[in-house]
C-alpha positions in Angstrom: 18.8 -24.2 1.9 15.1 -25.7 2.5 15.8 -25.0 6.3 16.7 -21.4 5.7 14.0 -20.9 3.2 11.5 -22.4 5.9 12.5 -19.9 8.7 11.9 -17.1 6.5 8.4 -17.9 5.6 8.2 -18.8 9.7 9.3 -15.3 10.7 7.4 -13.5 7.5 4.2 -14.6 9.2 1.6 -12.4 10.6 -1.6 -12.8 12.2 -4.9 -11.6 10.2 -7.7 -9.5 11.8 -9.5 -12.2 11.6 -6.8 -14.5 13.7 -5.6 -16.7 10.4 -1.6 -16.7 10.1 -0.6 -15.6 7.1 2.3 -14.4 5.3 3.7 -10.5 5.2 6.2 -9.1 2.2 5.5 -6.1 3.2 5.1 -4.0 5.8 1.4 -2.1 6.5 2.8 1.5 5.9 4.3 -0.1 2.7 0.8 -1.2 1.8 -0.7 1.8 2.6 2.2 3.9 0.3 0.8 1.3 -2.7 -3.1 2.6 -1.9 -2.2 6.2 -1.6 0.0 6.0 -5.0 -2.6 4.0 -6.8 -5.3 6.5 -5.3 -4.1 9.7 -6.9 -3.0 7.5 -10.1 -6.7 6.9 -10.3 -7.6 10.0 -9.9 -5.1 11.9 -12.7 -6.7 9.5 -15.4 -10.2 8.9 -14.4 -13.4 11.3 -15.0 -14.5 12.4 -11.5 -18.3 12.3 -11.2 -19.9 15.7 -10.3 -23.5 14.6 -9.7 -23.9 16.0 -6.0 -26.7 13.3 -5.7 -24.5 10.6 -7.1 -21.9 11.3 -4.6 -24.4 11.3 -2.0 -25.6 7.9 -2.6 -22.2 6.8 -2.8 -21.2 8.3 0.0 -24.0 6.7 2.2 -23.0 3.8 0.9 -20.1 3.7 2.0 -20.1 4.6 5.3 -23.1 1.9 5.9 -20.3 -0.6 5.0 -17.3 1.3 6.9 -19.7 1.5 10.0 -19.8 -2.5 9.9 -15.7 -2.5 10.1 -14.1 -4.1 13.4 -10.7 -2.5 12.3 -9.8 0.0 9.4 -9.1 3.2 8.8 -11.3 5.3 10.7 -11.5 7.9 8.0 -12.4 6.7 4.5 -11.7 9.0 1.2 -14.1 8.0 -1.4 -14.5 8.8 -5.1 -17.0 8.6 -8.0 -15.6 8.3 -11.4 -17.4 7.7 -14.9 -17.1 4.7 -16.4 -18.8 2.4 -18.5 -19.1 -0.5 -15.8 -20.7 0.0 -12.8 -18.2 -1.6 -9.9 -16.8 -0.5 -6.5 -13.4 -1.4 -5.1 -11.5 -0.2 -1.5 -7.9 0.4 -1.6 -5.1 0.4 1.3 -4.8 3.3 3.6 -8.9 4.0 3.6 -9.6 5.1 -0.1 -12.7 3.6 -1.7 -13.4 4.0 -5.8 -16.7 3.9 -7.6 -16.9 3.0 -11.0 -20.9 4.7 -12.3 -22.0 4.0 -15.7 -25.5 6.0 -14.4 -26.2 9.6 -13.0 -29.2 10.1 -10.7 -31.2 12.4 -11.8 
């Protein structure tokens, strides 16, 4: 049984981007399902921002980072919602979510 559990982890194994082994449950358009559900899950409940200067500034953001990428999605979807803390997070398949607790005025 150890000997069968051991070649599963074996042949579950992947190579990162950045060249580490590591191990894969699931497969990258599986992954990528996860971030597009959890996307537009995000976007029935939360209150989209509608500050164009707000979304501006996000949106430079955000491509300064996705311009520093070696490998990604080359199209990023990014959204501002309102919320009472400020914090930033990217999801599978090239969405990116900003939490803004401020509006620029």
């Amino acid at each position: 049984m150890v000997g069968t559990i051991c070649c599963l982890l074996l042949v579950g194994c992947d190579t990162s981007p950045t060249g580490r082994r590591q191990l894969t449950l699931l497969s990258e358009g599986q992954i990528d399902a996860i971030g597009e559900q959890s996307f537009a899950a995000i976007k029935r409940k939360g209150n989209i921002e509608t500050n164009p200067r707000l979304n501006a500034y996000v949106a430079c953001v955000a491509r300064a980072i996705v311009n520093e990428l070696s490998k990604g999605p080359s199209q990023w979807e990014v959204a501002v919602f309102r919320d009472p803390s400020a914090n930033a997070f990217a999801l599978p398949s090239g969405k990116m979510v900003a939490l803004s607790n401020k509006s620029l005025k």
